[in-house]
Rosetta silent file (secondary structure, phi, psi, omega in degrees, C-alpha in Angstrom):
SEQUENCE: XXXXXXXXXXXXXXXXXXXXXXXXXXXXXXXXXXXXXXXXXXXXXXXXXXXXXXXXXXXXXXXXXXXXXXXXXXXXXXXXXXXXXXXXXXXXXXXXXXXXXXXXXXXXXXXXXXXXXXXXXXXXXXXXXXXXXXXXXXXXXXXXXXXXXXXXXXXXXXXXXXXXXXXXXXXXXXXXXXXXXXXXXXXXXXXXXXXXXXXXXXXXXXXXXXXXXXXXXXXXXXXXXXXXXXXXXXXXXXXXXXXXXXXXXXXXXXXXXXXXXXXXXXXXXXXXXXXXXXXXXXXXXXXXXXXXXXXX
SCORE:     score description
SCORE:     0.000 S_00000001
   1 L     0.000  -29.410 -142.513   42.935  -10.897   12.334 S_00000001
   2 L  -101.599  -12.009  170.238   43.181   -9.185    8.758 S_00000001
   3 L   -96.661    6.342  155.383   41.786  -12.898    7.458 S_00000001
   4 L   -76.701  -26.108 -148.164   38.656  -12.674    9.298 S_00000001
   5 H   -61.034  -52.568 -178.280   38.149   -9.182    7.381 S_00000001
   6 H   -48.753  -50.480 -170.587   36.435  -10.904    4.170 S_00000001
   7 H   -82.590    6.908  167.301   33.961  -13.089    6.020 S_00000001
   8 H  -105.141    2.501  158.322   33.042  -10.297    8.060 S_00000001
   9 H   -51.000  -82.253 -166.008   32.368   -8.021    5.147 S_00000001
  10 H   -28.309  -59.282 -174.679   30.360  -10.924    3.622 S_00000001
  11 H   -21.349  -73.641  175.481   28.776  -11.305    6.999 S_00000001
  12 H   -36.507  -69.964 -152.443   27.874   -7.469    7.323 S_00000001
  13 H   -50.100  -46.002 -166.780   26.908   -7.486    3.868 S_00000001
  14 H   -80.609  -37.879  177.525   23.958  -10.700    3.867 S_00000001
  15 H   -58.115  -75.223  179.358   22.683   -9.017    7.491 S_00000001
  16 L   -85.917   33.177 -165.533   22.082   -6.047    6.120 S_00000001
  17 L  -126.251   19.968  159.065   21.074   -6.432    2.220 S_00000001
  18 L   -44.807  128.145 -163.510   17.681   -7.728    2.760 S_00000001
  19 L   -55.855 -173.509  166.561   15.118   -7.291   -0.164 S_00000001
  20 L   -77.925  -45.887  172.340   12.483   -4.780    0.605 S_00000001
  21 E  -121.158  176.787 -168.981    9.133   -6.467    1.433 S_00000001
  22 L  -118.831  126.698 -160.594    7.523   -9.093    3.751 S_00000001
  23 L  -164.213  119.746  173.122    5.048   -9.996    1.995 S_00000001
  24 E  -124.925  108.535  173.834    2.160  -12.992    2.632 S_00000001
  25 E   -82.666  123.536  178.810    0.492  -14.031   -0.186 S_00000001
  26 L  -129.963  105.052 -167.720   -2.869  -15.982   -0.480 S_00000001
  27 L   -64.952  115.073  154.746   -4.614  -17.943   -3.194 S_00000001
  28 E  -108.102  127.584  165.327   -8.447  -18.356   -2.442 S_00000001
  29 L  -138.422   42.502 -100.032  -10.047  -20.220   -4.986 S_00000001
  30 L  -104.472  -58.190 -140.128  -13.162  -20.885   -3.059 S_00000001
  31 L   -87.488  -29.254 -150.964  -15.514  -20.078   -5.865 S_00000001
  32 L   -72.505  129.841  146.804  -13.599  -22.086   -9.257 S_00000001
  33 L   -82.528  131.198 -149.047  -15.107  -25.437   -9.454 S_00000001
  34 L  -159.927   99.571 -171.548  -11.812  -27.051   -9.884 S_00000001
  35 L   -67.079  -53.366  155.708  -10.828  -30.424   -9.044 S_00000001
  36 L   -54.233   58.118  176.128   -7.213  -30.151   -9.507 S_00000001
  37 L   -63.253   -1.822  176.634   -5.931  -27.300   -6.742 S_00000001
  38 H   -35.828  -81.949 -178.665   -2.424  -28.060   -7.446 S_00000001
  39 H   -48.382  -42.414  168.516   -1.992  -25.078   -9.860 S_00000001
  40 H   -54.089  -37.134 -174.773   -3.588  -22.390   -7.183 S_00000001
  41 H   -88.053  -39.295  173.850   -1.412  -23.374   -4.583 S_00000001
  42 H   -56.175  -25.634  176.233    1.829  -23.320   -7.051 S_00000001
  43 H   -62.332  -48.824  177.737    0.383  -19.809   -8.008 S_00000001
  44 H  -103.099  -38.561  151.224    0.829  -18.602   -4.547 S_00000001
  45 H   -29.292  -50.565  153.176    4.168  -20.099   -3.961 S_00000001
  46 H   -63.387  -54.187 -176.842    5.338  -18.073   -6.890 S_00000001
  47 H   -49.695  -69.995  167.975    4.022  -15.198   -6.121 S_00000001
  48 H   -35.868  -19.686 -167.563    5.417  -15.126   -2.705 S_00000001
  49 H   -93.184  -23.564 -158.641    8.461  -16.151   -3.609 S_00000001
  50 H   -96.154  -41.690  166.715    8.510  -13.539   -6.484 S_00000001
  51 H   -64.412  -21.081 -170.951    7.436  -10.457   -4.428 S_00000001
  52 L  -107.145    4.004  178.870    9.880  -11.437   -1.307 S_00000001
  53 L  -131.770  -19.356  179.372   13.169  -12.298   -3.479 S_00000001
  54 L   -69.993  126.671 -166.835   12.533   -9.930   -6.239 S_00000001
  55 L  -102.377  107.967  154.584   15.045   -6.490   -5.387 S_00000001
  56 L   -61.769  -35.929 -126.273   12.633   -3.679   -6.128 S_00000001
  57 L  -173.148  157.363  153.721   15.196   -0.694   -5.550 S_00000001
  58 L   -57.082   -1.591 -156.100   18.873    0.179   -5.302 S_00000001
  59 L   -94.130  151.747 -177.055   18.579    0.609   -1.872 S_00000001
  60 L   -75.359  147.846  137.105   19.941   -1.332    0.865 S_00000001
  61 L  -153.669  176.968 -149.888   17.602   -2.479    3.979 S_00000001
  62 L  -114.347  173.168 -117.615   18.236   -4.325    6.890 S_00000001
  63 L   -98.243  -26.311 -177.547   16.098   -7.136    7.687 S_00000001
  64 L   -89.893    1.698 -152.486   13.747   -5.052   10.385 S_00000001
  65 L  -115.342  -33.633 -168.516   13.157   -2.411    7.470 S_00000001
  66 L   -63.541  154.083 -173.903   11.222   -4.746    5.192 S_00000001
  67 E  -100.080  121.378  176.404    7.968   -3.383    4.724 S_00000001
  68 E   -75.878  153.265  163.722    5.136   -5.604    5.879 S_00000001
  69 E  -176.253  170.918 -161.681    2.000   -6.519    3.785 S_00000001
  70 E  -147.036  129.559  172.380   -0.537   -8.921    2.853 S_00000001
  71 E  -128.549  148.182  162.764   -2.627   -9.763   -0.366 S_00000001
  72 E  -131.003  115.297  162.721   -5.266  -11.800   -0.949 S_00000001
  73 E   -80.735  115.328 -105.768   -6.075  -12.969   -4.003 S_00000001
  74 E  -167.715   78.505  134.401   -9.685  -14.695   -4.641 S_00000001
  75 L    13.513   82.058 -172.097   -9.967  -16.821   -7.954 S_00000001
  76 L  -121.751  -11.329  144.122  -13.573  -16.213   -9.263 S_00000001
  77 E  -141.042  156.756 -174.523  -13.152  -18.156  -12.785 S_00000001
  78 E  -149.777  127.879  165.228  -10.288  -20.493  -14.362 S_00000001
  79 E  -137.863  114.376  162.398  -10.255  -21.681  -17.593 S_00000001
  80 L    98.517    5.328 -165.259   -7.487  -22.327  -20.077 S_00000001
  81 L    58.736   19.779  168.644   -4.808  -21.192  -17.515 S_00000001
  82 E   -99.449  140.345  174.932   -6.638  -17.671  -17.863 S_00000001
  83 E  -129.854  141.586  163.337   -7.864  -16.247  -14.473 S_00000001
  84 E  -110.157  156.764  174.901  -10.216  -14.008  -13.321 S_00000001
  85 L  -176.538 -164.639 -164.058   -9.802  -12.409   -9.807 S_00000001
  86 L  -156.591  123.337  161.285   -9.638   -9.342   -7.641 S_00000001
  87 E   -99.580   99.756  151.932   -6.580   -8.539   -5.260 S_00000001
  88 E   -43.008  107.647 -167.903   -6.844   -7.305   -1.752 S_00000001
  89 E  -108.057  105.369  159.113   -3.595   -5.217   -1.118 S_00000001
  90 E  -102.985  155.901  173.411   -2.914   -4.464    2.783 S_00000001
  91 E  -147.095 -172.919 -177.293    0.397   -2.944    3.984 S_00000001
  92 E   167.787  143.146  175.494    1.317   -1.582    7.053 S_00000001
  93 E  -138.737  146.229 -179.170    4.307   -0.230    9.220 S_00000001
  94 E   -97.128  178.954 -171.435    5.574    0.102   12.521 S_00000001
  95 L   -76.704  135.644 -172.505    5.195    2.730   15.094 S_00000001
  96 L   -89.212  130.720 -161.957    8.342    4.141   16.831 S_00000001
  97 L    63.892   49.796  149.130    8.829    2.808   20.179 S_00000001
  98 L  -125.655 -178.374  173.332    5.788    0.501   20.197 S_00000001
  99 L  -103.196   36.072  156.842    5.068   -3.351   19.022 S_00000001
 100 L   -91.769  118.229  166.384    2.174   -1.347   16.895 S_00000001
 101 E   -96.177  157.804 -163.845    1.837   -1.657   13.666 S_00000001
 102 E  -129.905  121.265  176.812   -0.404    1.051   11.796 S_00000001
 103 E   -47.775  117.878 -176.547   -2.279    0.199    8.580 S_00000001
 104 E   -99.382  -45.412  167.965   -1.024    2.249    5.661 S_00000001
 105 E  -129.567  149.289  154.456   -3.019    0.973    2.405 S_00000001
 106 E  -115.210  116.490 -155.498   -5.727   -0.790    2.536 S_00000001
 107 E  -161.969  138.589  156.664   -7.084   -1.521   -1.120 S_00000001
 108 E  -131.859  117.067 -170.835   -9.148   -3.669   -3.761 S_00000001
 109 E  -105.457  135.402 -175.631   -9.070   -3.998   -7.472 S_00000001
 110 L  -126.848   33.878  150.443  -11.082   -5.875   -8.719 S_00000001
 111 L  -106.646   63.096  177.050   -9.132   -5.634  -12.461 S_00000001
 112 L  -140.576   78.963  158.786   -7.247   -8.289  -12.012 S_00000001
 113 L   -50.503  153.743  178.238   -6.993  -10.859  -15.121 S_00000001
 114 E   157.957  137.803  168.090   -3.949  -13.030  -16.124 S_00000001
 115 E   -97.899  153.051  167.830   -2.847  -15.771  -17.814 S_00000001
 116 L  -175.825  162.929 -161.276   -0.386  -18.163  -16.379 S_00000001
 117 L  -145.165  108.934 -151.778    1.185  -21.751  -16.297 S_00000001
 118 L   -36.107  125.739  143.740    2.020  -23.812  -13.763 S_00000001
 119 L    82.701    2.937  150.657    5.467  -23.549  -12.444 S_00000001
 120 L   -55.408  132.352  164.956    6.461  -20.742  -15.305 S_00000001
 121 L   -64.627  174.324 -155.346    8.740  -18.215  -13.939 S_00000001
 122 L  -120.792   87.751 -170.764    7.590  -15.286  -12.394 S_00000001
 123 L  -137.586  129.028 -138.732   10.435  -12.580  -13.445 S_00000001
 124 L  -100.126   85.267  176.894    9.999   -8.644  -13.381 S_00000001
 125 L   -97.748  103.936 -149.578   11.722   -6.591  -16.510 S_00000001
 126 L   -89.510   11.573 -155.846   10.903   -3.036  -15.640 S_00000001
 127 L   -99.756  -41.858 -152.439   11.837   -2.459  -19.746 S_00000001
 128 L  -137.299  159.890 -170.770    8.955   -4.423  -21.173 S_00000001
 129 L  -118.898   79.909 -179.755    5.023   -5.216  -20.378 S_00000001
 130 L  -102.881  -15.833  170.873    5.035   -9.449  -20.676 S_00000001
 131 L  -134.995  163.680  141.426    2.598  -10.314  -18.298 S_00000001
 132 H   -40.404  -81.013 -176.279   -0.252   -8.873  -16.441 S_00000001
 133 H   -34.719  -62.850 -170.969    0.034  -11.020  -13.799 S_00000001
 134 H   -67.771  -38.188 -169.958    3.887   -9.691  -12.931 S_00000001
 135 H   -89.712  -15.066  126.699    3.046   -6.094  -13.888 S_00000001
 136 L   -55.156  -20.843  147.700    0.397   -6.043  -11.607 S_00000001
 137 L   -64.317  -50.377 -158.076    2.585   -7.424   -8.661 S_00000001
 138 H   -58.975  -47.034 -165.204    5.266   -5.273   -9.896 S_00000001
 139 H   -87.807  -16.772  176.267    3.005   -2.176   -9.450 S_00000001
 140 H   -63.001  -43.001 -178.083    1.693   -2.905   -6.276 S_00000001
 141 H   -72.129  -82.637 -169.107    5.346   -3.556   -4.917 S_00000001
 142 H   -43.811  -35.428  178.711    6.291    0.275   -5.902 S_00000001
 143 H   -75.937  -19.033  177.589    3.129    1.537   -4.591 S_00000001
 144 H   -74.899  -85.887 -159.387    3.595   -0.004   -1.073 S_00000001
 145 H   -18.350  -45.885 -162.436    7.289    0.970   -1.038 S_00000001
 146 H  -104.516   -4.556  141.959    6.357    4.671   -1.914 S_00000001
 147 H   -52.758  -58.896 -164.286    3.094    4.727    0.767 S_00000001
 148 H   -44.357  -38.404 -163.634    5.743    3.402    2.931 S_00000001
 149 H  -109.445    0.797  163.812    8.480    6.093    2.529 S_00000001
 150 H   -61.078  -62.608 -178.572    6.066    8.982    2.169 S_00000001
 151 H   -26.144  -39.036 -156.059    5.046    8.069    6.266 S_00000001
 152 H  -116.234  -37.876 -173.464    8.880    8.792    7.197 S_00000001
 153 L  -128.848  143.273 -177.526   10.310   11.571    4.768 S_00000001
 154 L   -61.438  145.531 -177.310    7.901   14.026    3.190 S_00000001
 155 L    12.969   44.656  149.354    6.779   12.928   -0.138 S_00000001
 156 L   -60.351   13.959 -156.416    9.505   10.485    0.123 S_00000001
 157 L  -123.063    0.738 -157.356    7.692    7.659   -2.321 S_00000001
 158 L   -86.111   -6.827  153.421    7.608    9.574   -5.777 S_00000001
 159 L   -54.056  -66.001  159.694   10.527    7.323   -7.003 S_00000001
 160 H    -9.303  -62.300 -153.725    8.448    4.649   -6.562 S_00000001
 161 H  -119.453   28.041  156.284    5.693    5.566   -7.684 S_00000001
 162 H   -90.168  -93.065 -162.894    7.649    6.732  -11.417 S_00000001
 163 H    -8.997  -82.301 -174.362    8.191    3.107  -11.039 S_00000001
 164 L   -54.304  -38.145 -174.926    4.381    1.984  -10.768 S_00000001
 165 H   -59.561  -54.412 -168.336    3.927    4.920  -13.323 S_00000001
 166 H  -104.031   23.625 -176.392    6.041    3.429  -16.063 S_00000001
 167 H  -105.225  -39.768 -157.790    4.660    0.484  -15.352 S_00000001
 168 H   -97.733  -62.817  165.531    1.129    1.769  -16.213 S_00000001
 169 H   -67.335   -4.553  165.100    2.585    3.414  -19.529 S_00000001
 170 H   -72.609  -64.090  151.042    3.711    0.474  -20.680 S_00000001
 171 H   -29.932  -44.160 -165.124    0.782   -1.637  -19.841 S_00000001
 172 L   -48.650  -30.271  175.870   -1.204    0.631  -22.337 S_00000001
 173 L   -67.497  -22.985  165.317   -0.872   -1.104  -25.246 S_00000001
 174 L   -39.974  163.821 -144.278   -2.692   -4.344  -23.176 S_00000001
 175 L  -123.021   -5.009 -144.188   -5.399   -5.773  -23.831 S_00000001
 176 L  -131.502  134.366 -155.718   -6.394   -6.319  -19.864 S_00000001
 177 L   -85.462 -178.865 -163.724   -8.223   -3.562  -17.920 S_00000001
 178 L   118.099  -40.621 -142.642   -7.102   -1.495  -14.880 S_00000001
 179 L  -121.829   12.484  177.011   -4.428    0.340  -16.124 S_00000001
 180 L   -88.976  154.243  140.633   -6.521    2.941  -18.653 S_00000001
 181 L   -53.073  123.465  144.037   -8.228    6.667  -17.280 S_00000001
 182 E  -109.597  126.226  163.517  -11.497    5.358  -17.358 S_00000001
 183 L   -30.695  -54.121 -172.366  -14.787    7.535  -18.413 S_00000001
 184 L   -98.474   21.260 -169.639  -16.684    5.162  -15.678 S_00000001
 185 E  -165.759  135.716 -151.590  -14.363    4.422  -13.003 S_00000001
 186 L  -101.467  -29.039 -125.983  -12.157    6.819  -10.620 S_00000001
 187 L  -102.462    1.838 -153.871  -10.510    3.542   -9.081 S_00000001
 188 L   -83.310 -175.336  176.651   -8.205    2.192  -11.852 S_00000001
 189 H   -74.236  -52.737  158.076   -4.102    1.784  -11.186 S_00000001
 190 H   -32.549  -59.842  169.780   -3.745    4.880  -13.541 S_00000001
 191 H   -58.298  -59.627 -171.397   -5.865    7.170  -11.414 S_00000001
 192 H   -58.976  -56.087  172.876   -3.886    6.264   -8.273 S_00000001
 193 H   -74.288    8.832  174.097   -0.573    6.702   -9.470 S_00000001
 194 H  -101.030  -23.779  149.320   -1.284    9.480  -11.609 S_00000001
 195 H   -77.912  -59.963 -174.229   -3.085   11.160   -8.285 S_00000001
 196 H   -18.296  -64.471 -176.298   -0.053   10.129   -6.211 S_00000001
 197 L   -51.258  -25.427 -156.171    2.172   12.137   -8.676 S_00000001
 198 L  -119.569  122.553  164.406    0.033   15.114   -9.130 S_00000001
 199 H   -16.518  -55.079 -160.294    0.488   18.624   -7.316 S_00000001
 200 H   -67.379   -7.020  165.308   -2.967   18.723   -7.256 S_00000001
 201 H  -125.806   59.810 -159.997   -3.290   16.021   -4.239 S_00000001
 202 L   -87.321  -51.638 -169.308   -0.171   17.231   -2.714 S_00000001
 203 H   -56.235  -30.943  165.477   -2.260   17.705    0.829 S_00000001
 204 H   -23.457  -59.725 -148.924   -2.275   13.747    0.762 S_00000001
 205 H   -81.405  -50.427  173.989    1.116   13.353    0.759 S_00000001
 206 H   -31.152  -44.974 -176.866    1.246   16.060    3.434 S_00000001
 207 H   -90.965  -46.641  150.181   -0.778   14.352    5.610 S_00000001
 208 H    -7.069  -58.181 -143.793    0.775   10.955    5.021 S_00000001
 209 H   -99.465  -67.741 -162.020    3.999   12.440    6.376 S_00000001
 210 H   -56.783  -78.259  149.193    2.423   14.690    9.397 S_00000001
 211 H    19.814  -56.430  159.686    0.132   12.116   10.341 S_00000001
 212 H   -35.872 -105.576  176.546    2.892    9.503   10.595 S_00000001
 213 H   -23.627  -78.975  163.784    5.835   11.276   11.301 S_00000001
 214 H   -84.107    1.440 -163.023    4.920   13.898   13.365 S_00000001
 215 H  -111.524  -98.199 -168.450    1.853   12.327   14.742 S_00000001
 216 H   -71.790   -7.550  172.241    1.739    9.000   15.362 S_00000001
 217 L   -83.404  -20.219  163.576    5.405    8.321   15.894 S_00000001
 218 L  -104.096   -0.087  152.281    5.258   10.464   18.978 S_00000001
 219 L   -36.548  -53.527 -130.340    2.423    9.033   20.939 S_00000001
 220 L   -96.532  -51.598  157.483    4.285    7.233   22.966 S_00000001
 221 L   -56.662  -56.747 -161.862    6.496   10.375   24.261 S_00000001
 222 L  -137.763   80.089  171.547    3.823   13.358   23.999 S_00000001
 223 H   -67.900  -30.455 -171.093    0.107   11.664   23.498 S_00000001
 224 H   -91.677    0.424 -173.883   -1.522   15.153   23.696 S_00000001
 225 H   -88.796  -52.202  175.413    1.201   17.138   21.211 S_00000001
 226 H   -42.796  -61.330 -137.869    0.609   13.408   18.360 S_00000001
 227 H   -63.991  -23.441 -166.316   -3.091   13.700   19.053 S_00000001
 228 H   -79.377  -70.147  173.712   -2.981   17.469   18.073 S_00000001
 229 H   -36.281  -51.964 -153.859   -0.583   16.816   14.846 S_00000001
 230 H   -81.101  -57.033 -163.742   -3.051   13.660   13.515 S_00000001
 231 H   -72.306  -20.877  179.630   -6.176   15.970   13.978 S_00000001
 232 H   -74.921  -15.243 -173.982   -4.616   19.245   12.076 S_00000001
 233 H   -57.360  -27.048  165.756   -3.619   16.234    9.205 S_00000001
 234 L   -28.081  -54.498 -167.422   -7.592   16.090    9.291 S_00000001
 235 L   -69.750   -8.786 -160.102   -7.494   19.942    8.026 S_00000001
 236 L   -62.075  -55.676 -157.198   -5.432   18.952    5.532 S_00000001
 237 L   -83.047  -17.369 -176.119   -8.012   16.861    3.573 S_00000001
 238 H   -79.981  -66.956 -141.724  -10.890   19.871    3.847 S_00000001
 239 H   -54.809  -42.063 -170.327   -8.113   21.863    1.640 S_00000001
 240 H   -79.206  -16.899  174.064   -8.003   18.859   -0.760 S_00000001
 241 H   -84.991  -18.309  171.929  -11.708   18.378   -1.079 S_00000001
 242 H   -60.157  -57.684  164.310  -12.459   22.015   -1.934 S_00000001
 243 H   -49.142  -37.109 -158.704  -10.309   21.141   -5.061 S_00000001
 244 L  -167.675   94.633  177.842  -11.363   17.929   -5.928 S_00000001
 245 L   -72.616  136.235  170.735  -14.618   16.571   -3.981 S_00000001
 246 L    47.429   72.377 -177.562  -14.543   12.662   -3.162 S_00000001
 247 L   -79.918   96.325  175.650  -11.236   12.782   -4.160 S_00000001
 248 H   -10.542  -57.132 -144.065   -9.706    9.066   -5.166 S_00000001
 249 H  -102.594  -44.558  154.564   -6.790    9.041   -2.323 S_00000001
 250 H   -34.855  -59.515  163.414   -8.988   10.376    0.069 S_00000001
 251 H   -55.128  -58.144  177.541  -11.107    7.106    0.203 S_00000001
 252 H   -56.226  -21.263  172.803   -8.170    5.215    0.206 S_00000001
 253 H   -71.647  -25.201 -177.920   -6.875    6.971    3.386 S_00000001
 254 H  -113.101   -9.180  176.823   -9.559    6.309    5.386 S_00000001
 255 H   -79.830  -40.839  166.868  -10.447    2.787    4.661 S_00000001
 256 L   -63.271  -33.288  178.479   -7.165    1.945    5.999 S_00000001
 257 L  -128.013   29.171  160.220   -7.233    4.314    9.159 S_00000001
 258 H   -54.837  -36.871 -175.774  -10.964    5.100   10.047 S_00000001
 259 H   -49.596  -81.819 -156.305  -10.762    2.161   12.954 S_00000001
 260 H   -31.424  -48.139  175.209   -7.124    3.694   13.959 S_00000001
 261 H   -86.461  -17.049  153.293   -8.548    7.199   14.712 S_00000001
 262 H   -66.974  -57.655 -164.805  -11.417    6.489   16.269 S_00000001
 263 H   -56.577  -45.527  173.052   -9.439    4.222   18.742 S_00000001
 264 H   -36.880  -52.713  173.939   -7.139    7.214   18.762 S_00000001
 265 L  -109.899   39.742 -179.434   -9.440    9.921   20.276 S_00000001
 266 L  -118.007   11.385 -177.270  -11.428    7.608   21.756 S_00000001
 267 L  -128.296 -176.381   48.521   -8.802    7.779   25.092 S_00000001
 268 L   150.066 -147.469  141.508   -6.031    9.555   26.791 S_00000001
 269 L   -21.127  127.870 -157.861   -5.551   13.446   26.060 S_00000001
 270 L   -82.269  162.376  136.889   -8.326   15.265   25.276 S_00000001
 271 L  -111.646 -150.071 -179.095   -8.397   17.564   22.012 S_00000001
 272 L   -86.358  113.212  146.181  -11.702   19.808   20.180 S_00000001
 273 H   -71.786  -33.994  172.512  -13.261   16.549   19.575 S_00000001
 274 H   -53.188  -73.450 -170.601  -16.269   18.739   18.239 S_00000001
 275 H   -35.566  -48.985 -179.765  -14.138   20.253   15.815 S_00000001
 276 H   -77.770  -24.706 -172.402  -12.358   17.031   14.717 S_00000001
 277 H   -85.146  -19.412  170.477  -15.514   14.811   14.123 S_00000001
 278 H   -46.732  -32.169  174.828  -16.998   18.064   12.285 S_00000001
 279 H   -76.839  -71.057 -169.638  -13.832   17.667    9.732 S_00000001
 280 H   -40.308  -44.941 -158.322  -13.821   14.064    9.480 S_00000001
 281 H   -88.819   19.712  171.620  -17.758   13.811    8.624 S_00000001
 282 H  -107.283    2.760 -176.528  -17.073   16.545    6.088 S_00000001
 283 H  -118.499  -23.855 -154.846  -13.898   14.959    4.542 S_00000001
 284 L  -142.440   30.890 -155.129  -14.596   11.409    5.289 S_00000001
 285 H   -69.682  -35.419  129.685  -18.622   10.921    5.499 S_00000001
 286 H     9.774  -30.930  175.786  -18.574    7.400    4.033 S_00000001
 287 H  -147.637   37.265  144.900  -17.743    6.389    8.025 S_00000001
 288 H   -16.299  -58.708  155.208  -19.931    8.670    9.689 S_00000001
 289 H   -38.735  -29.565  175.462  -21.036    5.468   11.869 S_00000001
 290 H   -91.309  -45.559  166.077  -17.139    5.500   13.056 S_00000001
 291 H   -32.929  -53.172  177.856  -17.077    8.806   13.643 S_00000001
 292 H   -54.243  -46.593  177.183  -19.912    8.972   15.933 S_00000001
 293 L   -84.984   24.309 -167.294  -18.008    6.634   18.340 S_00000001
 294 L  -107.801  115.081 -179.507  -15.094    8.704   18.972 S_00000001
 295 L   -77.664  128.556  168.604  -16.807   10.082   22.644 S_00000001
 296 L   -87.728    0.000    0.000  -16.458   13.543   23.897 S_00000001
């Protein structure tokens, strides 16, 4: 017996030491007249392979743990092995004791520049700023991971998203935009992780966590005690707009789960439905039109 012990360490060990994300990557390069598509499609083989094999974190997880998400990236000029393009980030986790999964970021930058050359490796040095291209994956990776672990432990993500952070100071000295406080633009990779990080949009995180946690993880058990938790998470966001009107994080919260909450209260246990679409079109007016279809 005591010679089985090694291969079932190893065993143990390869089951549960899975990287962190699941991640499907997609090259559109729709608009590039381009004869040769060879290099786009090698482009998204790397990537995938470099976000799914690459170990973001010390941390162990087991194979059901990886955190799903999906990018698409969409080519709009190629010259020179220089690209221009814009990345569509989705993520997304599941619910406990359903097959549902519930959309966590939904997001598009449209600062996304890079040089690169077929079949060059794609390798992540969290020391140095060598590519764009990687340090933009790189940052992307820490920001799902630390959306991801806010939902389950309160402001569980800000390791992370020091990660994406020193990722961002590093970048500065680049030449390739995104990663500066911009005068004209709320939307850059600075401003998010530099709101993530900051006290001052602390109800975010709050609600991230209730919302989640306490919310939507108990639908299944108690639909009218979740439905009650998700709509005070609502209240949350009036506290944060009093501070800081059309607040950067704010947008981002609801582009991923305006659908989700209308389908939420649009069923089962009743709550103040008055109350809640009065909060939503005063925190979230941008999807007034969704709002409207959540039925008393």
């Amino acid at each position: 017996m005591r010679k089985l012990f090694p291969f079932l360490a190893l065993f143990f060990a390869i089951t549960v030491s899975a990287q962190e994300l699941n991640c499907t990557i997609t090259v559109n390069s729709d608009q590039v007249s381009q004869t040769n598509q060879q290099i786009f499609q090698t482009l998204e083989r790397s990537l995938n392979d470099f976000m799914n094999k690459s170990k973001w974190t010390n941390r162990i997880y087991r194979e059901n743990e990886r955190v799903n998400c999906r990018m698409f990236i969409t080519v709009t000029q190629f010259e020179n092995n220089f690209f221009e393009a814009n990345i569509q980030i989705q993520s997304s986790r599941p619910v406990f004791n359903t097959s549902y999964e519930t959309p966590i970021f939904n997001y598009k930058d449209n600062d996304f520049n890079f040089s690169y050359i077929e079949f060059q490796p794609l390798v992540f040095n969290e020391n140095i700023f060598e590519s764009n291209l990687i340090g933009v994956m790189a940052y992307y990776a820490y920001i799902i991971l630390g959306l991801d672990a806010d939902t389950f432990t309160l402001e569980g993500g800000t390791e992370f998203y020091k990660k994406a952070q020193q990722i961002v100071t590093q970048a500065q000295g680049s030449n390739f935009s995104g990663w500066s406080q911009s005068a004209t633009s709320n939307r850059t990779r600075f401003v998010l992780v530099d709101n993530l990080l900051s006290n001052t949009f602390r109800e975010y995180r709050i609600a991230m966590y209730n919302y989640h946690r306490k919310g939507l993880d108990i639908l299944g058990d108690n639909n009218s005690t979740g439905k009650q938790v998700i709509s005070g998470s609502m209240r949350l966001f009036e506290t944060l707009i009093k501070r800081r009107p059309n607040a950067f994080l704010i947008q981002t919260f609801f582009d991923a789960k305006a659908e989700e909450i209308r389908n939420i209260f649009s069923d089962g246990p009743k709550v103040d439905i008055v109350s809640l679409k009065e909060t939503l079109n005063r925190v979230a007016p941008f999807y007034a039109s969704t709002w409207n279809e959540i039925k008393y």
